[in-house]
C-alpha positions in Angstrom: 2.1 5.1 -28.1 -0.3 4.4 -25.4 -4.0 3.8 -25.9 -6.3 6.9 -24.4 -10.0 6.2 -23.8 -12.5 8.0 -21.8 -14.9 6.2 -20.6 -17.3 5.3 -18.1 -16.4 1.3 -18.0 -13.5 -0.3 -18.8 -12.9 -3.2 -21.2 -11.2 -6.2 -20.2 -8.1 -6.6 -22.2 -7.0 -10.4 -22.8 -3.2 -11.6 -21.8 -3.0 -14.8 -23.5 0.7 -14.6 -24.0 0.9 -14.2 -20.3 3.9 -12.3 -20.7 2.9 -10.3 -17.1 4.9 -13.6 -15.5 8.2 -11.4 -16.4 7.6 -9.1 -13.7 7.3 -12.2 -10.9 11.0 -12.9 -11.8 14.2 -12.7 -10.2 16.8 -9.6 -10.9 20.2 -8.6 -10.5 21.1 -5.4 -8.9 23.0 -3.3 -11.4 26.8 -2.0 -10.5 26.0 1.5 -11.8 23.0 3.8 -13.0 22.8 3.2 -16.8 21.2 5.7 -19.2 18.0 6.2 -20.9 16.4 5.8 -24.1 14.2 9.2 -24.1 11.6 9.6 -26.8 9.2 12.7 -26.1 9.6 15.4 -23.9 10.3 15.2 -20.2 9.2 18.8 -19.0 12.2 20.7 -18.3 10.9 21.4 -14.7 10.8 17.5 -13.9 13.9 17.3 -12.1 14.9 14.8 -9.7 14.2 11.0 -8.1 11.5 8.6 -8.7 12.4 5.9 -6.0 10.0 2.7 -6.1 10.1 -0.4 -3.9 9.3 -4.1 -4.4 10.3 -8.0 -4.7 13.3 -8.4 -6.5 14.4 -12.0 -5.8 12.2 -14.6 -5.9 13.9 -17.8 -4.6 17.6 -18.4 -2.7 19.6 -21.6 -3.4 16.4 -24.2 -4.6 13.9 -22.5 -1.7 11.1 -20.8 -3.7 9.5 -17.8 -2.0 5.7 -18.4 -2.1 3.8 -15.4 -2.0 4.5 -11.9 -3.9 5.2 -9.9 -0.5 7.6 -12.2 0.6 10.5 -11.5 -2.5 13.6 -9.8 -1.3 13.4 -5.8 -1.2 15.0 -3.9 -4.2 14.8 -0.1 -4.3 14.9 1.2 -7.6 15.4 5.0 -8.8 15.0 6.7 -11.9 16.9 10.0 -11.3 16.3 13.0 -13.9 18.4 15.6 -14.2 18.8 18.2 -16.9 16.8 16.2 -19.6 19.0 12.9 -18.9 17.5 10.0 -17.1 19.4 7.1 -15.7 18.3 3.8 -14.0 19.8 2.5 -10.5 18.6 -0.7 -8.2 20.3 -2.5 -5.4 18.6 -5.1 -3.1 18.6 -3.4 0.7 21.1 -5.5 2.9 18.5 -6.4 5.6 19.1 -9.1 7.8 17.0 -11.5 6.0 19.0 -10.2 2.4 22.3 -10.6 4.2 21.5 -13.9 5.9 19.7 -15.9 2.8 22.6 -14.6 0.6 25.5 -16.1 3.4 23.5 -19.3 3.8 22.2 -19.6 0.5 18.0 -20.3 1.8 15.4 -18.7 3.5 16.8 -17.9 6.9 13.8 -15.7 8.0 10.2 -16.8 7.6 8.3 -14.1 5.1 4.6 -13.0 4.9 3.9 -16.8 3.4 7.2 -18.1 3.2 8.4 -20.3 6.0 12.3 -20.6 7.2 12.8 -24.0 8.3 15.8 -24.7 10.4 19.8 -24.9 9.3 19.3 -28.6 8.5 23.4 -28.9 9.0 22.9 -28.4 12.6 22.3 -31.2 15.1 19.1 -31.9 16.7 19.7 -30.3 19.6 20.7 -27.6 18.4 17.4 -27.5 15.8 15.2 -28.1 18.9 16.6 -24.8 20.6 16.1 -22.7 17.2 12.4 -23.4 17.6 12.3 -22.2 20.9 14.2 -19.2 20.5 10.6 -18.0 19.3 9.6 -16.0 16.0 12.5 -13.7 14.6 10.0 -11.0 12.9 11.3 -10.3 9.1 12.6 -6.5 8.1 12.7 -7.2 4.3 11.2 -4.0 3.8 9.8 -4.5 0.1 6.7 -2.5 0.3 7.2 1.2 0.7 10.1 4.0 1.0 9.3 7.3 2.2 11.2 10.6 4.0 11.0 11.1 7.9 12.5 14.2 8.8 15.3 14.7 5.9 16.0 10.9 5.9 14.5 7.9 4.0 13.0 4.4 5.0 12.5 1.1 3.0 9.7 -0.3 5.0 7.4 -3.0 5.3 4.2 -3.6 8.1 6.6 -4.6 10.9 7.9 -3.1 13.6 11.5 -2.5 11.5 12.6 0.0 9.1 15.8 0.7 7.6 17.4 3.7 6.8 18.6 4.2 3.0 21.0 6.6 0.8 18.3 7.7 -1.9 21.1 8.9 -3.9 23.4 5.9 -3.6 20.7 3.3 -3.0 23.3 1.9 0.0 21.7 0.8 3.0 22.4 2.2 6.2 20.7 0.9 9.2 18.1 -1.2 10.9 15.5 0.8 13.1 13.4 -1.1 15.4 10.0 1.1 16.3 9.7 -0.8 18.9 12.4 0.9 21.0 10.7 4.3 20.5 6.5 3.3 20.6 4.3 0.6 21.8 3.4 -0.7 18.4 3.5 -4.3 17.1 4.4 -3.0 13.6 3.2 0.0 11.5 1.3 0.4 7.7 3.9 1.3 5.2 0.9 4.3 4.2 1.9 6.7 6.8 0.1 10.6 6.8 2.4 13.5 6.5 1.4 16.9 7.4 2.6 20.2 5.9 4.7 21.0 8.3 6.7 17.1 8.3 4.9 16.1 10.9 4.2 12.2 10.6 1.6 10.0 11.8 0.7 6.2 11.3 -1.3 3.6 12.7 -0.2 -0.1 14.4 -1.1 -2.7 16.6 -0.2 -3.2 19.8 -1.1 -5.1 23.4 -3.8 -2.1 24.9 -5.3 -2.4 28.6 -5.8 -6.3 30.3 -3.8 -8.1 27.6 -6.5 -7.3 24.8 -5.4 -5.6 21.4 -5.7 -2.5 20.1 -4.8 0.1 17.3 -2.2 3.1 18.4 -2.6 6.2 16.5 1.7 7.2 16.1 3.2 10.4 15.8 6.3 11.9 14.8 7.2 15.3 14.6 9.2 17.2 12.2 13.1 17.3 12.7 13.6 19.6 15.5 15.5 22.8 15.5 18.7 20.5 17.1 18.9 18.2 14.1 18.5 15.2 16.1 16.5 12.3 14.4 13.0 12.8 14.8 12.0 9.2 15.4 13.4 9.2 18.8 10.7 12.2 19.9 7.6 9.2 18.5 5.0 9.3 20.4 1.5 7.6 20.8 -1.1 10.1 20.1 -4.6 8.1 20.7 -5.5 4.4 21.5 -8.7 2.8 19.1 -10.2 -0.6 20.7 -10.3 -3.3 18.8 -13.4 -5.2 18.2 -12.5 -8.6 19.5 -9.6 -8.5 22.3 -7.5 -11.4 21.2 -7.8 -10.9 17.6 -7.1 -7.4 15.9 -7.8 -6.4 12.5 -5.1 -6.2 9.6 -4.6 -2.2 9.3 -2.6 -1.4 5.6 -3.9 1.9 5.8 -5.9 4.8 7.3 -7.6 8.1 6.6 -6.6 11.3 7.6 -8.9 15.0 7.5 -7.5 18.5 8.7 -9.0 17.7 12.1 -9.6 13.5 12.4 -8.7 10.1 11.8 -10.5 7.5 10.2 -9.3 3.6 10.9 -11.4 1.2 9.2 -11.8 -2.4 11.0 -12.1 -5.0 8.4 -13.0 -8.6 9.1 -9.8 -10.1 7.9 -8.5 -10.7 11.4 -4.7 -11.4 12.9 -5.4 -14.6 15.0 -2.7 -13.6 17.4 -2.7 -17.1 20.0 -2.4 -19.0 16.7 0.3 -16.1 15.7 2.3 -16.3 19.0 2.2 -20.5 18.8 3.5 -20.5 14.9 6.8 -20.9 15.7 6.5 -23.4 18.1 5.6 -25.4 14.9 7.1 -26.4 12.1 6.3 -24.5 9.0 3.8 -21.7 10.1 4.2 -18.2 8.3 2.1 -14.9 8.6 -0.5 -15.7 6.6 -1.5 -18.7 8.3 -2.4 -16.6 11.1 -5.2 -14.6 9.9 -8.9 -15.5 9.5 -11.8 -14.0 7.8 -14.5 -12.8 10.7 -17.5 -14.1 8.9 -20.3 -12.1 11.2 -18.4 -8.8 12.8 -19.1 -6.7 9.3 -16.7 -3.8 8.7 -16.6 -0.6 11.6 -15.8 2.4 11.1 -13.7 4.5 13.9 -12.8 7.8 14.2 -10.4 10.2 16.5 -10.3 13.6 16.7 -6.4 15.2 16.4 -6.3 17.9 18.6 -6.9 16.7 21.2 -6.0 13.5 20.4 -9.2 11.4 21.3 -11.2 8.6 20.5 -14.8 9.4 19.5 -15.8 6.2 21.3 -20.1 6.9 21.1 -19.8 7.0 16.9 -20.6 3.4 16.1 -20.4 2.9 12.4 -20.9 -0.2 10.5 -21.9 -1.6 7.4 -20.8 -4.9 5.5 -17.5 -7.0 5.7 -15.6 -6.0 2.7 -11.7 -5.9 2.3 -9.3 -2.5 2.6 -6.0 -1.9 1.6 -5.8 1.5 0.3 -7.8 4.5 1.4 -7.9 7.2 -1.6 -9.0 10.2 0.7 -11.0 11.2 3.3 -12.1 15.0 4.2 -15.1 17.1 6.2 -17.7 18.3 4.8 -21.1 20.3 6.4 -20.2 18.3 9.2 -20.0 15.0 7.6 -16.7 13.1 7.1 -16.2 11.8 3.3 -14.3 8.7 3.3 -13.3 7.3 -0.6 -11.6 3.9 -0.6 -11.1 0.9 -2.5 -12.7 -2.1 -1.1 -13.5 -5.7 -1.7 -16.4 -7.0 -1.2 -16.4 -10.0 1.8 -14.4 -11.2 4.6 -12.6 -13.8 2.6 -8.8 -12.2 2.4 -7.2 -10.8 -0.9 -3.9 -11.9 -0.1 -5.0 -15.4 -0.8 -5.4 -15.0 -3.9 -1.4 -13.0 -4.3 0.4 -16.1 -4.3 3.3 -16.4 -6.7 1.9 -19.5 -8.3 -1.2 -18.1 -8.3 0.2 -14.6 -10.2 2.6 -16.7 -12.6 -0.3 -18.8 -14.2 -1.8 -19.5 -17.5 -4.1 -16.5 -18.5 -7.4 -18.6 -17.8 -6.4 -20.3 -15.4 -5.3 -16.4 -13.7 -8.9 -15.4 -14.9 -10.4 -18.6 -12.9 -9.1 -17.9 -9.9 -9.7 -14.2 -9.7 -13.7 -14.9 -10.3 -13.5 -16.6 -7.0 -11.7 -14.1 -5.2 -13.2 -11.0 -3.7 -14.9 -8.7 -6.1 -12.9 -5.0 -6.6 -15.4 -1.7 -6.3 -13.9 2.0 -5.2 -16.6 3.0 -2.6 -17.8 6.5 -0.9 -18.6 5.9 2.7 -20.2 9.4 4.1 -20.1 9.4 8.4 -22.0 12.0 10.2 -20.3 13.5 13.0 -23.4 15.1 14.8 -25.7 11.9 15.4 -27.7 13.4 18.9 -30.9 15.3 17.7 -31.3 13.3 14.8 -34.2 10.7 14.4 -34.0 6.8 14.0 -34.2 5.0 11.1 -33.8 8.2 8.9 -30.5 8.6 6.2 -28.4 10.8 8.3 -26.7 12.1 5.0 -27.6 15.4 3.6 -24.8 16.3 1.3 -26.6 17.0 -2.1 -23.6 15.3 -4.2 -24.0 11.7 -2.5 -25.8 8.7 -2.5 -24.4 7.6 0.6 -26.6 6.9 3.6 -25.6 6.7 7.2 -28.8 5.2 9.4 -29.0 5.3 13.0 -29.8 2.4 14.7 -31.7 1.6 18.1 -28.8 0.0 19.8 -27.0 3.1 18.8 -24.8 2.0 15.8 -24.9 3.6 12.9 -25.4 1.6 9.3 -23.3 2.9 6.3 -24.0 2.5 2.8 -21.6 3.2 0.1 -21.5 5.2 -3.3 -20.4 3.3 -5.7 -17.5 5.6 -7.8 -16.4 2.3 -9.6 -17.0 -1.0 -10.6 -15.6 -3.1 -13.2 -15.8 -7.2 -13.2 -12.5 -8.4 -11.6 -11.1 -5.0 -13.0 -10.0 -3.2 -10.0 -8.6 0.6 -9.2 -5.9 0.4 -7.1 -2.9 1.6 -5.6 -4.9 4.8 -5.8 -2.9 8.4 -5.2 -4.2 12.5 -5.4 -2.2 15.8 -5.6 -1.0 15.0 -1.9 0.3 18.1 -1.0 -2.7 20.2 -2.2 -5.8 17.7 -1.5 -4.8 15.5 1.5 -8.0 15.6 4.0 -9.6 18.4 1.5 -12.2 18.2 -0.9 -11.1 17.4 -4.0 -12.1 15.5 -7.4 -9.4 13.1 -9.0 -7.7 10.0 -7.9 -5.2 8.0 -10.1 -4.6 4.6 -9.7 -3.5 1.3 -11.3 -5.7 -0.8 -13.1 -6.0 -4.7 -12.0 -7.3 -6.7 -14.6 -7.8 -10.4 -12.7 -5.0 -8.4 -10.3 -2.6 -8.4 -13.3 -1.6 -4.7 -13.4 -2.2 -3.8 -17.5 -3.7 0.1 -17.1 -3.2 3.8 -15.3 -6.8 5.1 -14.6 -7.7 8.4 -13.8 -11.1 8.8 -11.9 -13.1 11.7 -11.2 -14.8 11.0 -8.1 -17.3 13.8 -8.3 -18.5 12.7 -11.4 -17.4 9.2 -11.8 -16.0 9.9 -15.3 -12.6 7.6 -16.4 -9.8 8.4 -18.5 -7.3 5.2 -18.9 -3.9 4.8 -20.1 -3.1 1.4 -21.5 -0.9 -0.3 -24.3 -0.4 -4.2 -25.4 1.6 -6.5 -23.1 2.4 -3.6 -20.6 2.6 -3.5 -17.3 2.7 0.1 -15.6 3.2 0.0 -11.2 1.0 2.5 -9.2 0.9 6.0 -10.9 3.0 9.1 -8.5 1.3 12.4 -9.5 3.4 15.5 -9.5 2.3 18.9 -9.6 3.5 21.5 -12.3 5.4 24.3 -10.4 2.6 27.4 -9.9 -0.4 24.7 -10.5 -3.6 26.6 -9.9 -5.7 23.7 -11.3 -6.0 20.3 -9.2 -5.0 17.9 -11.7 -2.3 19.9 -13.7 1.6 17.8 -13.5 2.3 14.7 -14.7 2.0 11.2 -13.7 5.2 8.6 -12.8 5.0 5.1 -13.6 7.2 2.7 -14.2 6.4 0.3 -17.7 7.9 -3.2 -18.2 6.7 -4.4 -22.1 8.6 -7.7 -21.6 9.0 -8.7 -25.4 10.5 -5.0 -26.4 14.2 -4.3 -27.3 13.7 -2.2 -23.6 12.0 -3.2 -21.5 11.9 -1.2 -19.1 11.0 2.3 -18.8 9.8 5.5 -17.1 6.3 6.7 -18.5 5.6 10.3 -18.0 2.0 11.4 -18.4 0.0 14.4 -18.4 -2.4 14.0 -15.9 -5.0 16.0 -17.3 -6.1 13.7 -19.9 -3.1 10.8 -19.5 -1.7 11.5 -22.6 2.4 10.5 -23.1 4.5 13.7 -22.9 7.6 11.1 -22.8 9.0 7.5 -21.6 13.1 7.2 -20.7 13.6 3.1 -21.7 16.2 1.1 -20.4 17.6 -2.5 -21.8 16.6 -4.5 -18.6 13.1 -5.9 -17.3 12.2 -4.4 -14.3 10.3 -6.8 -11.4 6.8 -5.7 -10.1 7.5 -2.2 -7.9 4.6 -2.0 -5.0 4.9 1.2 -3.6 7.3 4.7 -3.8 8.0 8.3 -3.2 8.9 11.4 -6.0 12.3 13.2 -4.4 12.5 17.0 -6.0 
């Protein structure tokens, strides 16, 4: 059983065994679903899919793939139906699946993985493949989520690609870029009640400088036709420096805005459009920390769609990946997130070799990296008849301040929800469908101990209290909260995560939690080790 503890710090837990390097591995795809070990109770009205993305192959032929976004796409499912679980995965046939498989290496370059050319053509040939210019990956290993009644294995480029979530088959490549003028979108899209979808991209804005489209796309229509071909750009954000835009993995959303926070981790797009042009250059080569700019703050109001172009937030360079939630309050927006601190990128420090060392030497280099804190960031929407150099903030629950300054910015300070030395609350979700852009109080997330993932954490944010799920030499993925059917209270349904405990007789297995107090209601096992999943969806 697992450990429960609640409590306002967390312990670091030791990993000397290092058996976490399982999870880095390379996988088959299985033939057929195959049942379940169940121990517990699964509630009888859990019925239906967990579908999870991630890295499932980690080298083709003798190429290696170096980072841990650059490992070919596997969808996996856990479907439950009438107190019987069963376990499916298949590697999505993208072009970069389908072409490393036929020519047995990297064929297209990854996030930090280059594709060098066929060295069984001629030189002439060879010098024309260079030229040809950058063939942008689709291995869509990050995320899968519905638009309209279909679902998409995505990624942060411009393609998607359209999956059976019952079969796992794939069925076809979609290129956004036929439909919106985006560069490539987050995999964290925001969904309205209604289906209504909107996300957030890059793209070439007025005079050749960059900047940040605000997408939507509506719900199916009433003539069934495929709701991605009615996408439209709802609002254009500037970006701070016209050459060089921001890397955007996410965004907030209340009932009546958008938030988009501009991090100093920037895409250094001359050096991204001359890559190719030389041997050996991947994405992550192209982006650079912004040592001076800070972080900014944007907003844009929904309806109408506009950019609030005279708010000028800003406060210090830290790192985002994953907003928790953002909503209005007394006329103040509440944005929660998880941030780390600097300019220095993350993602450095997410290499494979990096992921796959020894313990210490996985506890050295995560001292150096960023530090991991989940932050309140409280933005005032009426800034006219206020004075400056006061805190703008009034909300009684916060210690948040907003300052106006004389040249008309704004400097944010954070609440500080959670801090733990190199132990990090990520991958953070909320009872979507009933908190999204409201008030609210709990956030779930995955525990990142050195960024090995070894605990579920559940955080009140109002409080700051912790409740934490955690056993020895387990490795749960990012927690899906499901609401009981009839919930009245906020945090009543249970929590979906997937567990690999490498040395066990299985492996692998489903953990279902009550996400009231994280106890185990029940796990379904399975006799195979399952890679590390990023990011998924719960089908009913």
């Amino acid at each position: 059983m697992g450990k429960i503890s609640n409590k306002r710090q967390t312990n670091c837990v030791e990993h000397p065994a290092a058996s976490y390097k399982k999870i880095f591995e390379s996988v088959e795809e299985l033939n057929e679903p195959i049942p379940a070990v169940i121990t517990g109770v699964i509630p009888s009205w859990l019925g239906g899919s967990l579908l999870r993305m991630g890295p499932g192959l980690f080298e083709v032929g003798d190429e290696h793939f170096q980072h841990l976004f650059d490992g070919q796409a596997l969808i996996h499912k856990f479907d439950l139906k009438n107190g019987q679980v069963t376990y499916y995965r298949k590697f999505i046939r993208t072009d970069a699946y389908v072409r490393a498989m036929t020519e047995n290496r990297v064929v297209i370059t990854e996030f930090g993985t280059a594709a060098y050319p066929d060295p069984c053509k001629n030189i002439f040939s060879r010098f024309f493949t260079y030229f040809r210019g950058i063939e942008v990956t689709d291995n869509c290993l990050v995320n899968v989520y519905p638009i309209g009644e279909d679902f998409y294995a995505v990624t942060e480029t411009n393609y998607i690609t359209k999956v059976d979530p019952d079969s796992l088959e794939t069925l076809k490549k979609v290129d956004l870029c036929k439909y919106l003028s985006v560069n490539g979108v987050t995999a964290h899209p925001h969904t309205e009640r209604d289906g209504t979808l909107y996300n957030i991209g890059n793209c070439f804005g007025k005079n050749m400088s960059l900047a940040y489209n605000i997408v939507k796309i509506p719900p199916v229509p009433k003539d069934k036709s495929d709701p991605i071909e009615k996408s439209q750009v709802l609002v254009q954000l500037p970006s701070s420096e016209r050459l060089k835009p921001s890397y955007v993995h996410s965004f907030g959303m209340t009932d009546n805005y958008f938030v988009f926070v501009e991090q100093p981790v920037k895409i250094n797009l001359l050096k991204f459009l001359s890559a190719w042009s030389f041997r050996g250059a991947t994405y992550m080569d192209c982006f650079e920390p912004n040592a001076s700019m800070g972080t900014w703050f944007h907003l844009a109001s929904k309806e109408p769609a506009g950019y609030l172009s005279s708010h000028k937030f800003r406060t210090s360079a830290f790192n985002l990946f994953h907003h928790i939630n953002a909503y209005e309050d007394e006329g103040f927006i509440v944005v929660d997130l998880c941030a780390w601190k600097g300019h220095e990128f993350v993602y450095n420090y997410l290499y494979l070799a990096n992921v796959k060392e020894e313990w210490e030497e996985v506890k050295k280099a995560a001292a150096r990296a960023p530090q991991p804190e989940v932050r309140r960031y409280v933005l005032p929407l009426d800034i006219h008849r206020e004075d400056r150099g006061k805190n703008l903030v009034s909300l009684s629950y916060t210690t948040a301040t907003a300052v106006l300054h004389s040249d008309g910015t704004i400097w944010l300070e954070p609440e500080v929800l959670f801090s733990g030395p190199r132990q990090a609350f990520e991958f953070p979700q909320i009872n979507y469908s009933k908190c999204c852009g409201k008030k609210y109080s709990f956030a779930y997330g995955l525990g990142l101990n050195h960024f090995i993932p070894d605990r579920i954490v559940k955080l009140n944010v109002q409080t700051k209290e912790t409740w934490v799920w955690q056993e020895e030499d387990s490795y749960p993925s990012e927690p899906l909260f499901v609401p009981s059917p009839g919930a009245t209270e906020e945090d009543d349904g249970v929590l979906l995560s997937i567990v690999v405990k490498p040395g066990a007789q299985r492996p692998g297995s489903l953990l279902v939690l009550d996400a009231r107090n994280l106890t185990e209601l029940a796990r379904a096992e399975v006799n195979t080790i399952i890679p590390i999943t990023l990011h998924g969806t719960y089908k009913p």
